[in-house]
C-alpha positions as CSV (number, residue, x, y, z in Angstrom):
1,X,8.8,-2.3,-14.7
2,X,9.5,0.8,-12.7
3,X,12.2,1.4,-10.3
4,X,11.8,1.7,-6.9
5,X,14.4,3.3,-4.3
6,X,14.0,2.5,-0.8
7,X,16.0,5.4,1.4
8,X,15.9,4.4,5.6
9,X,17.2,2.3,8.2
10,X,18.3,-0.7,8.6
11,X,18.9,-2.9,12.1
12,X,19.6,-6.1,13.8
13,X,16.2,-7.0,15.1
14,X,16.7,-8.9,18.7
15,X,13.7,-10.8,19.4
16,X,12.3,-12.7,22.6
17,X,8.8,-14.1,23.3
18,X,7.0,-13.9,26.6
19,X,3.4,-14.5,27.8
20,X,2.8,-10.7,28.8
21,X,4.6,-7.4,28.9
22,X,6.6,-7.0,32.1
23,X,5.6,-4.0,34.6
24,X,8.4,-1.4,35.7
25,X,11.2,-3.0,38.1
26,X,9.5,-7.0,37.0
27,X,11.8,-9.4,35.1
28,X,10.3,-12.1,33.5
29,X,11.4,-15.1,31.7
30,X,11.2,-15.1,28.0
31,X,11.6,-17.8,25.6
32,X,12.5,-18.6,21.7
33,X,15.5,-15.4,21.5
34,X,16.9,-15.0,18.0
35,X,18.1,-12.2,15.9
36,X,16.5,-11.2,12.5
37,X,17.6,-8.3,9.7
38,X,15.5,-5.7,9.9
39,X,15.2,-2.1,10.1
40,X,12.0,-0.3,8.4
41,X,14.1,0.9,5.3
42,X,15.2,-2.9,5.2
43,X,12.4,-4.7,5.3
44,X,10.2,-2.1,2.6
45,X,13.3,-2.7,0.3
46,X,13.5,-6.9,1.5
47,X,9.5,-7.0,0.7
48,X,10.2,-4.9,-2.7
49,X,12.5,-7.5,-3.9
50,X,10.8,-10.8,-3.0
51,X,7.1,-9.1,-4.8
52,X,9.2,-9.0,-8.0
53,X,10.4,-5.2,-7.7
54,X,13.9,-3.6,-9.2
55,X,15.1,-2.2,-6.0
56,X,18.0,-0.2,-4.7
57,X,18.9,1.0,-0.9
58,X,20.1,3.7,0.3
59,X,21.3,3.9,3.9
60,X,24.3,3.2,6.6
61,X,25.4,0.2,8.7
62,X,28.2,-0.2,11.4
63,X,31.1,-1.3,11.0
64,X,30.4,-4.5,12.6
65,X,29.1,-8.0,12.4
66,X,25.3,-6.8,12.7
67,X,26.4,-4.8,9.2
68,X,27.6,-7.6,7.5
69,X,24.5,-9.6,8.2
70,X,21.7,-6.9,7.0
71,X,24.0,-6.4,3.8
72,X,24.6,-9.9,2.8
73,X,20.7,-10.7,3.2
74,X,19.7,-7.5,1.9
75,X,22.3,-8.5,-1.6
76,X,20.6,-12.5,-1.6
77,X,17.2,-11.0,-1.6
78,X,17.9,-8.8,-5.0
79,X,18.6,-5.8,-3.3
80,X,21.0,-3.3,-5.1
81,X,22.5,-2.5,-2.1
82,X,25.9,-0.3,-3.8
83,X,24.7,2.7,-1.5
84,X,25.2,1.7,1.4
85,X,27.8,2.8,3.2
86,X,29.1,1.9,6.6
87,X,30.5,4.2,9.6
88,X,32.4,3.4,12.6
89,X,29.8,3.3,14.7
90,X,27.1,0.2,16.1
91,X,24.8,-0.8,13.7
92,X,21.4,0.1,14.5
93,X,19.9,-2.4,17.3
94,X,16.1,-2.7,17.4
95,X,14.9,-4.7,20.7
96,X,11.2,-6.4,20.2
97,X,9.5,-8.3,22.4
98,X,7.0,-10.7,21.0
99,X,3.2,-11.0,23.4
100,X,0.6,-12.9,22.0
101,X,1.6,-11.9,17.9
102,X,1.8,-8.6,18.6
103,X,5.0,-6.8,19.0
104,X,6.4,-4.0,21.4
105,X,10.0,-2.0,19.9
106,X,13.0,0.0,21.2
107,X,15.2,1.5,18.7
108,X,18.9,2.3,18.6
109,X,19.4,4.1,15.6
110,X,22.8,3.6,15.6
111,X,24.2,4.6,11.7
112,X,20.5,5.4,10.7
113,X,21.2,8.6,12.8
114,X,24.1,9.4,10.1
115,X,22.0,9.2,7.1
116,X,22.2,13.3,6.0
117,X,22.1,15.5,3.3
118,X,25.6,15.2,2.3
119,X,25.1,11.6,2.2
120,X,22.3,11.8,0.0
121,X,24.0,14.4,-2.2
122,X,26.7,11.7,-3.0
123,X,23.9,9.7,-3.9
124,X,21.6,11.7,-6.1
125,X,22.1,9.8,-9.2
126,X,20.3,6.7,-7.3
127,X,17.2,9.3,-6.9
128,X,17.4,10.1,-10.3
129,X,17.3,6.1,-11.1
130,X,14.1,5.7,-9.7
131,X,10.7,6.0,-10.2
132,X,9.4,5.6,-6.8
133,X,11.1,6.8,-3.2
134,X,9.8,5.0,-0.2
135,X,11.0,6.6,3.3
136,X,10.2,5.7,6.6
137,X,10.9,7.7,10.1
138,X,14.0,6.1,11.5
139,X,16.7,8.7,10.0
140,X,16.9,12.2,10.4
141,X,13.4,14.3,9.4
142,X,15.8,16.7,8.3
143,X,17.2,14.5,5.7
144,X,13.8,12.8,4.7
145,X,12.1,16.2,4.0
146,X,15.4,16.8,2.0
147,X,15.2,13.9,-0.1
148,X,11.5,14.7,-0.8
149,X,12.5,18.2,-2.3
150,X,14.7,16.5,-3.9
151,X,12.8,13.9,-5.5
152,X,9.7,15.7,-6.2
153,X,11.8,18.5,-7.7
154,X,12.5,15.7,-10.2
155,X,9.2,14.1,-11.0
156,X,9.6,11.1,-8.8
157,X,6.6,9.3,-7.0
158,X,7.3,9.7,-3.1
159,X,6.1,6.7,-0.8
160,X,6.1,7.7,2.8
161,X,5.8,5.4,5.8
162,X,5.5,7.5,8.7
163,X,6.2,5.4,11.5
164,X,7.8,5.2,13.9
165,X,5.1,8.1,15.0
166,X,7.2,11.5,15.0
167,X,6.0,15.2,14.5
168,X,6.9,16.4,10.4
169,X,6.3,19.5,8.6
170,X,2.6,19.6,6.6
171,X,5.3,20.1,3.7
172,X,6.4,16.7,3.5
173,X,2.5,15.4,3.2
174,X,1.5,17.8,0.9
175,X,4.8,16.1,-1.3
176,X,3.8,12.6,-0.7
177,X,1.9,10.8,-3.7
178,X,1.3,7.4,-0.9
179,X,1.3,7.8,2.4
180,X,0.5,4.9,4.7
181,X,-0.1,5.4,8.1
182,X,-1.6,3.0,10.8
183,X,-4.5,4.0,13.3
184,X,-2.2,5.3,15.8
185,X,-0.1,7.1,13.3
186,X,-3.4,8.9,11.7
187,X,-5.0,9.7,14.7
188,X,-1.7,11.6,15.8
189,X,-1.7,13.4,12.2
190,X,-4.8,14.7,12.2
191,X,-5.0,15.4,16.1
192,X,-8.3,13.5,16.7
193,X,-9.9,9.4,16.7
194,X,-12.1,8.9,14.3
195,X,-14.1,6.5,12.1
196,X,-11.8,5.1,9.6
197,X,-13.7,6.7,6.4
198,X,-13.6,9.8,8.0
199,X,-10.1,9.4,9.5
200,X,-8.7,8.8,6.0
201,X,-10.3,12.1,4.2
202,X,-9.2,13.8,6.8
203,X,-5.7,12.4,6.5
204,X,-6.3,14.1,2.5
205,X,-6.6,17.0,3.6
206,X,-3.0,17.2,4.9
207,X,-2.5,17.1,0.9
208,X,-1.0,13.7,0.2
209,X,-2.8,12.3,-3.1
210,X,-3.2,8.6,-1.9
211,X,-3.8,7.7,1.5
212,X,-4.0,4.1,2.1
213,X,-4.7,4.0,6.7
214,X,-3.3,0.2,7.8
215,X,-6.1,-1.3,10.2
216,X,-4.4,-4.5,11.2
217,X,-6.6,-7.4,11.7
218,X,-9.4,-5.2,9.7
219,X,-7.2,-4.9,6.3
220,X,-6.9,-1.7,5.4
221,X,-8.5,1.6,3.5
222,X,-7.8,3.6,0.4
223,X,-8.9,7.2,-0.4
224,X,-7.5,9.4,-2.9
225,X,-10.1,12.2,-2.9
226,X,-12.8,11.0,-4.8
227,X,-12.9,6.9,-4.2
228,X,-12.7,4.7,-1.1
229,X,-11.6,1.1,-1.3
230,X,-12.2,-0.9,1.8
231,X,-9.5,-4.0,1.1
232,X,-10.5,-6.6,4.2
233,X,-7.6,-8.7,5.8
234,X,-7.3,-12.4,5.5
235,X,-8.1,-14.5,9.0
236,X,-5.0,-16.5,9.6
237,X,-3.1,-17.5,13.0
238,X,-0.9,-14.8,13.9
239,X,3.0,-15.7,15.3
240,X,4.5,-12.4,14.7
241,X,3.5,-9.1,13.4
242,X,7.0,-8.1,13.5
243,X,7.3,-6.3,9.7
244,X,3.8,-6.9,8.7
245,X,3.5,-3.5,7.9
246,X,6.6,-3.4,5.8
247,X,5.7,-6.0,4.1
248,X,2.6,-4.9,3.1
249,X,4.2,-1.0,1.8
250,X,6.7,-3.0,-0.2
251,X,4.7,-5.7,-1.9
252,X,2.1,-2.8,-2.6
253,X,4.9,-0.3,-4.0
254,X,6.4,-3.4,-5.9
255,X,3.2,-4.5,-7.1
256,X,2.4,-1.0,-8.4
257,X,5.3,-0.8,-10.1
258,X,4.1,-3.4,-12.9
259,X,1.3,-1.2,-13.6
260,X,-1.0,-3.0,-11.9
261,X,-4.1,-1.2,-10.2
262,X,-4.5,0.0,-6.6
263,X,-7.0,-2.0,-6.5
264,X,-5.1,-5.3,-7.5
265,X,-2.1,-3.7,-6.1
266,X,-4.0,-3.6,-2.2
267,X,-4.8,-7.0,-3.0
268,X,-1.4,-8.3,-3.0
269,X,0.4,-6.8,-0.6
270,X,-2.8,-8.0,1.6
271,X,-1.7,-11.3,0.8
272,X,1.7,-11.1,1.0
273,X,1.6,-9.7,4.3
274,X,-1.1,-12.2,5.9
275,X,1.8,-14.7,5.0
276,X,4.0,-12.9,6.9
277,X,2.5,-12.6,10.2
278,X,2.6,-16.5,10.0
279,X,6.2,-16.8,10.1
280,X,8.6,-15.4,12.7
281,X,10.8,-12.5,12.6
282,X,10.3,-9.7,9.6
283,X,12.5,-10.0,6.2
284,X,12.8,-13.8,7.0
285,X,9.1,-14.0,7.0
286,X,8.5,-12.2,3.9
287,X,6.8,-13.8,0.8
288,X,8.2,-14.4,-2.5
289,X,6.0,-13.1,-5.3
290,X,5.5,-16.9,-6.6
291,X,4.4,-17.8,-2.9
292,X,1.7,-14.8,-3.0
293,X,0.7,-15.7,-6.5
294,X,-0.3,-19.3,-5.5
295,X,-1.3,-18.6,-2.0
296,X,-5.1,-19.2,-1.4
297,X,-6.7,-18.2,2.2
298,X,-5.8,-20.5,4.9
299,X,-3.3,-22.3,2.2
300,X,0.5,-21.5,1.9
């Protein structure tokens, strides 16, 4: 099995429900509040772990209760989480309102914003650990563009989740091996809306060897220059997408680190995140690999 380091945020996710999204000035009343760990660096490394993966993080926490939380769920879920390092600051704070099972997000960054290069320089031998790097956008681009120099500079296999949706140098595409946008997110990159085939070879061009575009409720699609694999979603009853996409690069990263195909690896994480968005709140709803294993459609 290969290793896979996860380098990114992690927060306290503070979740209410409501029946729709309030208008400027409105307050409305919400229902079902409760705090999850999250945190996109989090939750890829949560997901990782439950699939079955060997997983370290890398990455910064206050030093405060909301700390203490993602770190202890972070260490039950098999995450190596010796890395981490914590800074007198708040923990990074993300607010999500829940509409319907689908989600709205305002992010504190909090310690994420502290993750730099001389961070990462006193954790280079982590890098050289692994086999694949994951990043998302919730620390500095500075220090993710950084760590992909770094990493590629050493043969690793660089994952990149680019949301939440922020300008990057075509440099840091051109180093990815994976990169996983969403509709939104791909529409931004390549400056234009387009039919999903098209979208995604047109995503390839930025230079990333694998693009794999997240269509939601549609599944998602697969290109890597000369193939396309259209992997469909599974119909179940959403409750909260909150992480579903997290899930899904995690269980898929995990997944390929067995050895196991795109094609099979697409597969699972499909699964795994279809569970997902059955449970509430993100790392809490995450599959184990046994669960996805025996899971059938419309069966848990």
């Amino acid at each position: 099995m290969k290793n896979i380091l996860v380098i990114g945020s992690l927060n306290m996710d503070l979740v209410i429900n409501t029946d729709r999204i309030p208008v400027p000035g409105e307050t409305l009343h919400g229902s079902g509040f409760s705090h999850f760990p999250g945190g996109k660096g989090a939750n890829q490394a949560s997901a990782c772990a439950r699939a079955g993966g060997n997983v370290k993080m890398l990455g910064k926490v206050g030093n405060d209760a909301y700390g203490d939380i993602l770190l202890k769920n972070l260490s039950q879920d098999g995450v190596n989480i010796s890395g981490v390092e914590r800074e007198d600051i708040s923990t990074g704070v993300a607010v999500i309102t829940v509409c319907k099972g689908e989600n709205t997000i305002i992010l504190d960054k909090g310690a994420n914003g502290m993750v730099d290069k001389d961070y990462i320089d006193r954790h280079i031998d982590a890098i050289d650990w692994a086999d694949y790097v994951i990043m998302q956008y919730e620390i500095p681009m500075e220090t993710i563009v950084y760590i992909a120099q770094l990493a590629k500079s050493k043969g690793k296999a660089i994952v990149i989740d680019p949301a939440p949706m922020l300008d990057a140098p075509r440099e840091l595409y051109e180093m990815a091996d994976i990169i996983l946008p969403n509709e939104t997110e791909t529409a931004h990159l390549i400056g234009e809306t387009l039919e999903p085939e098209d979208a995604v070879k047109k995503m390839h061009q930025l230079g990333a060897k694998n693009v794999i575009m997240t269509l939601g409720k549609k599944g998602s699609l697969f290109y890597d220059g000369e193939k396309i694999i259209n992997q469909p979603a599974y119909k179940v009853k959403a409750i909260d997408s909150t992480g579903a996409g997290d899930c899904f690069t995690g269980s898929l990263v995990a997944h390929l680190a067995t050895e196991k195909t795109m094609e099979e690896a697409l597969e699972f994480a499909t699964k795994a995140s279809a569970i997902a968005v059955g449970r509430r709140g993100a790392q809490p709803s995450f599959p184990w690999k046994s669960e996805v294993e025996k899971w059938k459609k419309g069966k848990k």
